[in-house]
C-alpha positions in Angstrom: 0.0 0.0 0.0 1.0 3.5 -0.5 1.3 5.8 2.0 0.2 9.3 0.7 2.5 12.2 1.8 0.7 14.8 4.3 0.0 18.0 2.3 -0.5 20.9 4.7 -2.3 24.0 3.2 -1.6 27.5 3.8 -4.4 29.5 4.9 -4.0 32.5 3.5 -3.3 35.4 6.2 -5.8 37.7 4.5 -8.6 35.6 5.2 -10.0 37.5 8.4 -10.1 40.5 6.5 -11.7 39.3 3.6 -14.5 37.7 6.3 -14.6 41.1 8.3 -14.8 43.1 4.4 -17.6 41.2 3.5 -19.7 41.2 7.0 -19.3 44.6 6.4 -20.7 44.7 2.4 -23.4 42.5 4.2 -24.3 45.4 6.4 -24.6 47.5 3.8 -26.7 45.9 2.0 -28.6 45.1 4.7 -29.0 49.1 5.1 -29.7 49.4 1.4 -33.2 47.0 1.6 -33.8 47.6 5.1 -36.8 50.5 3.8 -37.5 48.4 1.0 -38.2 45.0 3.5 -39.9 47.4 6.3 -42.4 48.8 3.3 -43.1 45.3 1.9 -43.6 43.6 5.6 -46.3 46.9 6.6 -48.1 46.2 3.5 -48.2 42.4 4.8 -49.9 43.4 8.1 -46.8 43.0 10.1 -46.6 45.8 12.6 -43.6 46.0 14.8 -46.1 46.8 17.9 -44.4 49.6 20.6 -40.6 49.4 19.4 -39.4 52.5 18.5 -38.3 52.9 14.8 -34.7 52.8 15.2 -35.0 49.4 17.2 -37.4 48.1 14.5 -34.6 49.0 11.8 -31.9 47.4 14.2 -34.4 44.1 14.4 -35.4 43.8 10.5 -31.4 44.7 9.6 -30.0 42.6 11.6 -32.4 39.5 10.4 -31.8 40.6 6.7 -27.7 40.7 7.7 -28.4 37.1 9.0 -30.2 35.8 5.8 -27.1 37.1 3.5 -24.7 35.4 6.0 -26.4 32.2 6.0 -26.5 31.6 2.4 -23.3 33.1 1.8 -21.8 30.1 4.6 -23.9 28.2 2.9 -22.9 28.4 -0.6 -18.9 28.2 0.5 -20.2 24.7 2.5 -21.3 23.2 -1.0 -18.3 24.8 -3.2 -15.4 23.4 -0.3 -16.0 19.9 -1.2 -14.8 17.4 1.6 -11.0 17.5 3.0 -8.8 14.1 2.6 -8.8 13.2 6.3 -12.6 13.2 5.9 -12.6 11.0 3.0 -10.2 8.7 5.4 -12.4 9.0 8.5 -15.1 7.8 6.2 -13.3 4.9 4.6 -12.5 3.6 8.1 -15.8 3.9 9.2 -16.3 1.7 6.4 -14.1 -1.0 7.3 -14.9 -0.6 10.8 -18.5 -1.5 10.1 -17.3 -4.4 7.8 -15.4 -5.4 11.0 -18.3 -5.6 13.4 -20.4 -7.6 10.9 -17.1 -10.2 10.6 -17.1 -10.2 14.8 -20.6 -10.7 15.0 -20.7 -13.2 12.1 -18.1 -14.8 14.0 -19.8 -14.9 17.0 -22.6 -16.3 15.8 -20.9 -19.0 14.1 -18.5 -20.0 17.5 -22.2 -20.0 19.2 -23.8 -22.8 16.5 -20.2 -25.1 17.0 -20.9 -24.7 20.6 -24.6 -25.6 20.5 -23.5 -28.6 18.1 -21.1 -29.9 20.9 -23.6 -29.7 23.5 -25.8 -31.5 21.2 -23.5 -34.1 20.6 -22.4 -34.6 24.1 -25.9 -34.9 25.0 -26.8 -37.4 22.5 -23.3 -39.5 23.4 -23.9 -39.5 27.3 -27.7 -40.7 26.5 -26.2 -43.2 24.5 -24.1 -44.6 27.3 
């Protein structure tokens, strides 16, 4: 078998920044629609009861920031594909269920011999 040399990736140091930058583009957008969503959810009868307006705008831009931000993790979940130790943990988990089914095969089968001796030890002790 051959044994496959560890490969560790870089991360690349800009990465923080490129999360906090686009936290940031999410918030603006989130600014951007926040009349927009308010407008469509009054016309739906939603009403936002005895908030003030500024902590309705802080609510309904801070769920709209959410929504971005979970589809945007979302989307980079699907595009990342799996990592090579996954694939590994999975291919033992395989062979670590094919395992158990062997041992319990096993056991199984070491349980019918012993029955089969009992039987016959039975049958040769009636017979004497």
């Amino acid at each position: 078998m051959v044994k496959r040399a560890e490969h560790k990736r870089r991360s690349n140091p800009l990465l923080p920044i490129f999360g906090a930058i686009l936290a940031l583009a999410f918030g603006v957008i989130a600014y951007v629609l926040l009349p927009y969503v308010q407008r469509y959810l009054r016309t739906q009868g939603i009403s936002f009861g005895t908030l003030s307006p500024l902590v309705s705008d802080l609510l309904v831009g801070a769920v709209l920031w959410l929504v971005m931000f979970g589809v945007s993790m979302f989307i980079v979940a699907i595009l990342t594909g799996r990592d090579y130790d996954e694939n590994i943990a999975l291919s033992f988990t395989k062979e670590s269920a094919k395992y158990r089914e062997w041992q319990r095969a096993e056991k199984e089968r070491k349980q019918q011999l012993k029955r089969k001796l009992q039987r016959e030890s039975r049958e040769h002790s009636r017979r004497l």
